[in-house]
Each structure stands twice: as structure tokens, then as C-alpha cells.
N, C-alpha and C positions, 0 to 999 in steps of 0.2 A: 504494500500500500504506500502511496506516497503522504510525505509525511503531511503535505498539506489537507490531505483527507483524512487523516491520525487525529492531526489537529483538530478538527472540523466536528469529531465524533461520529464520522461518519460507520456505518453500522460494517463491520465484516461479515458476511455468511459463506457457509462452507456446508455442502453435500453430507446427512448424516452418515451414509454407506463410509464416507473416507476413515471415520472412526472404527473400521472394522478392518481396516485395507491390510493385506496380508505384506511382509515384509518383500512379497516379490513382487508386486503390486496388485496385487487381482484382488477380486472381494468374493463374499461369499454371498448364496442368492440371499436378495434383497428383506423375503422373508424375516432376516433377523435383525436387519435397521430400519423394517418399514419396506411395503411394496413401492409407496412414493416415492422414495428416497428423499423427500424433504429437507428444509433445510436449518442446522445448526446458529445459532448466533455465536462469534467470537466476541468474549468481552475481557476486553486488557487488565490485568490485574495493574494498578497505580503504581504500586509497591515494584511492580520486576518491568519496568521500562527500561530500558540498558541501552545506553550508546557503547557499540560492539569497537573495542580499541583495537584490533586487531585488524579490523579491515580501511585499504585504503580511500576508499569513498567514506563519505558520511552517511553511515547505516547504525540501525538501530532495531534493536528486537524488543516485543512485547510477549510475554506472557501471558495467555489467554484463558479463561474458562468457557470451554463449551456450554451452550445455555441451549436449549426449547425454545424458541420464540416468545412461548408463554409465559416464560419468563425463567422456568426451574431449572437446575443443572439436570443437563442430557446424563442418565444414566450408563451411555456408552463409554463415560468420558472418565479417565483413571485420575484425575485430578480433582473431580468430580466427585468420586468413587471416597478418596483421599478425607476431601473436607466435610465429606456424611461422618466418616467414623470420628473425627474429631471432634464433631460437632453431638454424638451418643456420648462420649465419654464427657463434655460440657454439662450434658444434662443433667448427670447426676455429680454434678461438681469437682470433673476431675480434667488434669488437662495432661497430654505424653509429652516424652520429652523425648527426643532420640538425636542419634550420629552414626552418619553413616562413614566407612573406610570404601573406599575405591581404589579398586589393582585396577593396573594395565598395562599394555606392554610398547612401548616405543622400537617401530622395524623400520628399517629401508623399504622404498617400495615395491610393493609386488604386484608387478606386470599381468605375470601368469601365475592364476590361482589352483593353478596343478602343482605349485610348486609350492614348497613351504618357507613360510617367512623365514627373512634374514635380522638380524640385528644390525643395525645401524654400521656406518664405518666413522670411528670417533675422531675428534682431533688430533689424535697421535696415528690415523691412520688405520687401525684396526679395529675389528670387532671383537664387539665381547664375546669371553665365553662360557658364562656364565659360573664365574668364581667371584662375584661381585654382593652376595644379599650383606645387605646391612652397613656395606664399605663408606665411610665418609665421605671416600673419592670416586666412591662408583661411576656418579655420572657427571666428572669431568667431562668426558667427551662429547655433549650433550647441553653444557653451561650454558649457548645461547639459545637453544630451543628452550630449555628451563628457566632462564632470567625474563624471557617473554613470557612465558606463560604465569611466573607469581606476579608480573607488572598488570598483564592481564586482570589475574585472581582482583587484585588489589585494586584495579579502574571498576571493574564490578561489583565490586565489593564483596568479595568471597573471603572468608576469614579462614587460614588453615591452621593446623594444630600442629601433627607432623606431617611431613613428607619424606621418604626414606626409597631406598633399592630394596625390592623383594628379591624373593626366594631365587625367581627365575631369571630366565636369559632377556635383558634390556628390559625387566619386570620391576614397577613403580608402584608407590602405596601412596597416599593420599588421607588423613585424617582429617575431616571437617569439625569444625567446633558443635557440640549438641546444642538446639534449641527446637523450636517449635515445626512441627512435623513437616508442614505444610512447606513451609521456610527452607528446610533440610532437604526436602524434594526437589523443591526449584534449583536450590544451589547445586546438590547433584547433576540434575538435567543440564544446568548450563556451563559447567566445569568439565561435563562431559563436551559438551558442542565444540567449550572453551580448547579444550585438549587437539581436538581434531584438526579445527583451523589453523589454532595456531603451527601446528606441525606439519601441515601443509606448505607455509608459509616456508619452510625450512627445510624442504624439501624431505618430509620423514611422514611415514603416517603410526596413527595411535589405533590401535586394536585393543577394543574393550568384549572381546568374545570372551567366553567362559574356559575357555580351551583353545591357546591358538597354536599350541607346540605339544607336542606327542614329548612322551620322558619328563613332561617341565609341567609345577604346579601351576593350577589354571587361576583365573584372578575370580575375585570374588567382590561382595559388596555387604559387607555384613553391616546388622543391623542394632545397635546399643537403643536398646528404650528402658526407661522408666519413667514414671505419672509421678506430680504432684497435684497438692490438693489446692484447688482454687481457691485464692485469696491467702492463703496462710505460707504457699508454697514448698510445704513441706514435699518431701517424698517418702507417699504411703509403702514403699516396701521396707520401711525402716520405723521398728516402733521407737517412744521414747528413752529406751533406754539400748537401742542401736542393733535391738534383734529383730528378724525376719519378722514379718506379717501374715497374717491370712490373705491380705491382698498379693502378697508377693507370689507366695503359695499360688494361690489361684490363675493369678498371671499367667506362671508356668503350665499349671493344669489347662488350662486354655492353649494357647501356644501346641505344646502335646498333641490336645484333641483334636488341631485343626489341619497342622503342618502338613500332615501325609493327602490329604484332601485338597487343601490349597500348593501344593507343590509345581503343579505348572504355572502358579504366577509366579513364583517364583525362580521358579528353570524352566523358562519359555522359548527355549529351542531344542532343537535336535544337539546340538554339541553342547549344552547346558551338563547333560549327563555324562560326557567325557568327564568333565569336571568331577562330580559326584561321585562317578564310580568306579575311578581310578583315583581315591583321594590322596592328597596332600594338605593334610590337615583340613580336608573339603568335606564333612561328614554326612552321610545321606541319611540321617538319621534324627529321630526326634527326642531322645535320651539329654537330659539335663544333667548339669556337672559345675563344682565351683573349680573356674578355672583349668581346664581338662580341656584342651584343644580338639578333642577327637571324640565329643559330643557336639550335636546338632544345636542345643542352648546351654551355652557357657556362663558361668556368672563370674566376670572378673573378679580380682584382688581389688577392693578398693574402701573407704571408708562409709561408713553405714547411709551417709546424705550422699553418697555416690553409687549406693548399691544399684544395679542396673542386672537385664537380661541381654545378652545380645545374641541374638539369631545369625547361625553362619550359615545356613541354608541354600539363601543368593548369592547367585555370580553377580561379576560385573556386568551382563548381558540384561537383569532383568529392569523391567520400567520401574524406577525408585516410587513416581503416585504408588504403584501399582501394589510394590512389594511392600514399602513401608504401610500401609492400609492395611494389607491382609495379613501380615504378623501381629499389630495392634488391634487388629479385630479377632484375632483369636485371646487375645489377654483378656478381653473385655468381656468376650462370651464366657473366660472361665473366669472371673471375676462374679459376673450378676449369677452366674449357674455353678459357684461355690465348688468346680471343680478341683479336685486334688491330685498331684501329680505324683510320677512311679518316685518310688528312691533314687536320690541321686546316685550316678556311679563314680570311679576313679578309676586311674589307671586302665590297662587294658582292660576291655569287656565287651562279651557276647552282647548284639543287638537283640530286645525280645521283637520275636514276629510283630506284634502290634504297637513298636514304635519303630519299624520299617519303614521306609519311603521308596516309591515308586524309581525307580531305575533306568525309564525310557521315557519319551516325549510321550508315546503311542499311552503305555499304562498310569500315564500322571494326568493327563487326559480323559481317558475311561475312569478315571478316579474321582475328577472333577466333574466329566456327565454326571455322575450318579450320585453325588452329593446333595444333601440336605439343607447341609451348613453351608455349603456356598453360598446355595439360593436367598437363604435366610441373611448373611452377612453382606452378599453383594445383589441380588434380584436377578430373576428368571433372563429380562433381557440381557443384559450385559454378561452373566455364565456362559450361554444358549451361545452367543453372541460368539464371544472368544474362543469356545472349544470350536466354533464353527471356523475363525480366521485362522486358526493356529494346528488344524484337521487337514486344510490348504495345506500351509507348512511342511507338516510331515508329507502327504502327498510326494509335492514335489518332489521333495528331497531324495525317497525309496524311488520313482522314478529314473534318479540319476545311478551307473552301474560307477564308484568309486575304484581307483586303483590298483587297490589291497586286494577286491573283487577279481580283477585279471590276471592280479600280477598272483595271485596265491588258487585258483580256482581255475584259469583256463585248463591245467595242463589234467588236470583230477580226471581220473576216468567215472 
């Protein structure tokens, strides 16, 4: 839009089908956004109008809420989605608090996607090889792609916490400051945008897949929430004298009951489960733990006003509305329905069957068709909706005969 029509307040509309558009671009029949296809109102959030520093025109992005004409937020709409469950926990006088971590990985470009990504060639010339997690000096080679991109953070006003070398090969973490859910979404989404352009710019792209190297941990996006109490701002998962709560408890019982059910919002591709099921500290699993990396909800080390859950569930791939919503909407469902969660474990341990999670794109899906709590937590349309765009997905993908397929399979009698 030009900006003179921005200004103007002049109205944006957009097709409600495009809220369903599969990531290859097709939709799925119309049936689940309406035979119309009618049309969406975009309305700019005041708050996230951002002049984009990175580009060389004068451009500027808005942040938008999908709306009904009528006026409601469109139920297709994961920001949407987002500000309902905020707005339950409101009700009964409580408000979340979360931070999300963001991996990713920084490659040279890839022309041909038969091939597998490279890591960057640094200013000394070479590429990593992946002896760098945690190095002070890891990403010397990389300094002016990095000094753009906190200049960047910094003109948008993204506030970070730390930023460090992961595990993997040109593999990046990312910790944003916890605050208000809604707030924590947008700065994800646009820190993601943020990453890509600017890396562009530098001639390098940013791969936020779940899995973009075979052998090497996949990035993830985990999720730190905990609630205080409206107006007093305390945090309910810590009583007055700095022990667990019922509320905390139930949090967890919640979370539990929902994860395996809501698992493809949270690992919303086909290579989501590389991740999961070849883990690196990537647990496919809904077992709770203090501080035990290799549970699905861990409960950091931290002081009783910082006690928190955080769900390591999600990749970096999945939509932050999407996934921050439906982790907090499981805390809440076991919260009002007094849920109580299995024993925590330590150490090594056996997953029990029924805190399993689904394993494919295909069975996290058939998981979510047949769920209850979906329906209940997010509504028929928007479920119905997404297993429909994300059923596309899969589609395609088993369609295509991969590599592995020829190079291991042609000669087989």
C-alpha cells in the first residue's frame, strides 16, 4: 500500500481463502474458508508500524489483525487465535508471561536444492566446521552480517537477552526478553523477517527449518511461560513462601493433556519430525522435569518469582501466534479443569505410551482431526481448516521420489 493511502486509513482487504494458502501456494477447497471466499479486513496494529532499516527505499511494514468485516477477529487468523486465549486467561484475572529462544542457521546460498546446504565462507576465508557451539569467537566470520542485524534488532526495537553459537554447523540462538504474549509473537515474527533480509543483503541466506542438516541438531523455538496475577503481578506458580502451587501443578497437567493432540501446531511440516525424532536434546515427548533437557517440559533453575515452564516441543519452523497460543491454552485448560500431572522424571527414562507424541506430519494430523480439545481450544473452523492446508503439504511432499529413495532402493530386487 502506498503510504499515502496508510495514511488516509484507507481500509486493506484480502481474500479469506489466503489464510489457508498452503506453503506451496494452492488452497484447499473453499468449503473451509467459505464457498465465497469473501473478504478479510487488515487492521494495522498502532503498536508494530516499523520503518524496515534494512531496506534501501523508504519502506515500512504494519502489522495487521485479520478482522470479519463485521467487525470480529476472523477465526482463521493465528494472531487472532493468539489474542482469544489471552484475552480467557484476562477473564479470570490472570495474564502469561512468556520468551521465546530462536535457533537458526546462517548458509551460503543454495542454488540447487538437491544439494545440501553449505556454511558460509568466513573472513578468514573458510568454512566452519562445526567445532564452534558456544565459542566467543564463533562468528567472527560473520561480524558484519551480525553488527546489521543487532543495528537492525535495535531501529525496531527488539530487545535481546543473549545471543550465542549453537550446537550446530553456522547454528545461532537468539534469546528475546519475556513479556506479554502477544508482544513476544510479533517480535519473533519480525526478527525472523528481520534475519532473512538482512542476510540477503550480505549475500548469505538464514534457514529457520527444523532440520536443515542431516548429523547436526535441528533449531528449535522453545517456549518459557509463566502467568501472573492481575494487578498485584505476582507469579501464581510460586506461593508465598516460594513453593510450587496448585496453579503450577495444573499448568503442567494441562500442557500434558494437550501437547500430543496439538503437536502439529507445533511441528507443522514434514521435516519438523527430523527434528523430533532424531533428537538433540529435541524431545518428542510430553514428560515434565526440573531442569532435565531431555523432557518435553522442563522447568528451569531459577528463583521462585522466576519459576516458569518452558515447552521445547517447537522448532524454529512453527508460526510463534500459533504455537505460543496453543501451549498457553493447554495450561489454562488444566488450570480451570484442576488437572494433575504424571511424576516428574530425571535422568535417563523410559517415555510412558501416553505421554508419546506423534512422530510424522501424517499421525500428528490424524491426531489433531480427531480431537476434542482442539475444537474446544481453537473452533471447528480454523482445526477443519488447517489439517485441510497442511493434508496439501504432506500431499505434495510423498509425491516427490527423494534421493535416498534411488540412491538406496533402485538396485533392490
Amino acid at each position: 500500500m502506498t503510504a499515502e493511502g496508510f495514511l488516509e486509513g484507507r481500509r486493506l482487504q484480502m481474500a479469506r481463502g489466503v489464510m489457508l494458502q498452503c506453503i506451496m501456494g494452492g488452497y484447499p477447497p473453499a468449503r473451509f474458508y467459505g464457498c465465497d471466499d469473501g473478504d478479510l479486513a487488515l487492521v494495522p496494529d498502532p503498536a508494530q508500524i516499523h520503518r524496515l532499516p534494512w531496506s534501501q527505499q523508504l519502506r515500512a511494514l504494519a502489522i495487521c489483525d485479520a478482522d470479519e468485516l463485521s467487525g470480529e477477529s476472523s477465526s482463521l487468523s493465528t494472531r487472532g487465535q493468539l489474542k482469544a486465549v489471552i484475552a480467557r486467561y484476562a477473564a479470570v484475572g490472570l495474564a502469561p508471561v512468556v520468551a521465546t529462544e530462536l535457533e537458526f542457521f546462517v548458509f551460503a546460498p543454495n542454488t540447487d536444492s538437491t544439494q545440501p546446504f553449505l556454511p558460509p565462507t568466513g573472513l578468514d576465508g573458510r568454512r566452519e566446521e562445526g567445532h564452534s557451539a558456544f565459542s566467543v569467537s564463533s562468528n567472527n566470520g560473520l561480524r558484519p552480517f551480525f553488527r546489521e542485524v543487532y543495528e537492525c534488532m535495535a531501529a525496531l526495537g527488539l530487545p535481546r537477552d543473549t545471543f550465542m553459537h549453537e550446537m550446530g554447523i553456522s547454528q545461532f540462538e537468539i534469546n528475546l526478553l519475556h513479556g506479554d504474549p502477544l508482544l513476544l509473537a510479533d517480535q519473533t515474527f519480525l526478527f525472523k523477517h528481520l534475519l532473512k533480509e538482512v542476510a540477503l543483503k550480505h549475500g548469505l541466506i538464514v534457514v529457520c527449518m527444523a532440520k536443515p542438516l542431516a548429523h547436526t541438531p535441528g533449531s528449535s523455538m522453545h517456549i518459557h511461560q509463566s502467568i501472573i496475577e492481575i494487578g498485584t503481578g505476582r507469579n501464581v506458580f510460586s506461593d508465598e513462601t516460594g513453593q510450587p502451587t496448585a496453579a503450577f501443578r495444573h499448568f503442567i497437567g494441562g500442557q500434558q493433556a494437550g501437547m500430543a493432540d496439538l503437536t502439529a501446531l507445533f511441528a507443522p511440516n514434514v521435516n519438523s519430525y527430523q527434528r523430533l525424532c532424531h533428537p538433540f536434546a529435541s524431545p518428542n515427548n510430553a514428560c515434565w522435569s526440573h531442569d532435565n533437557r531431555l523432557a518435553g517440559l522442563r522447568i528451569p533453575a531459577s528463583s521462585p518469582v522466576a519459576r516458569r515452564v518452558e515447552n521445547r516441543l517447537p522448532g524454529a519452523d512453527a508460526n510463534p501466534y500459533l504455537a505460543i497460543a496453543a501451549s498457553l491454552a493447554c495450561g489454562l485448560y488444566g488450570i480451570e479443569h484442576r488437572l494433575e500431572p504424571d511424576e516428574p522424571v530425571q535422568g535417563e527414562f523410559q517415555v510412558p505410551d501416553k505421554l508419546s507424541l506423534p512422530c510424522t506430519l501424517h499421525a500428528a494430523l490424524e491426531r489433531l482431526k480427531r480431537s476434542h480439545l482442539a475444537i474446544e481450544l481453537f473452533g471447528k473452523e480454523f482445526i477443519e481448516g488447517y489439517v485441510a492446508s497442511k493434508t496439501m503439504e504432506l500431499t505434495s511432499f510423498l509425491d516427490e521420489i527423494t534421493p535416498w529413495e534411488r540412491r538406496v532402493l533402485a538396485a533392490q530386487a
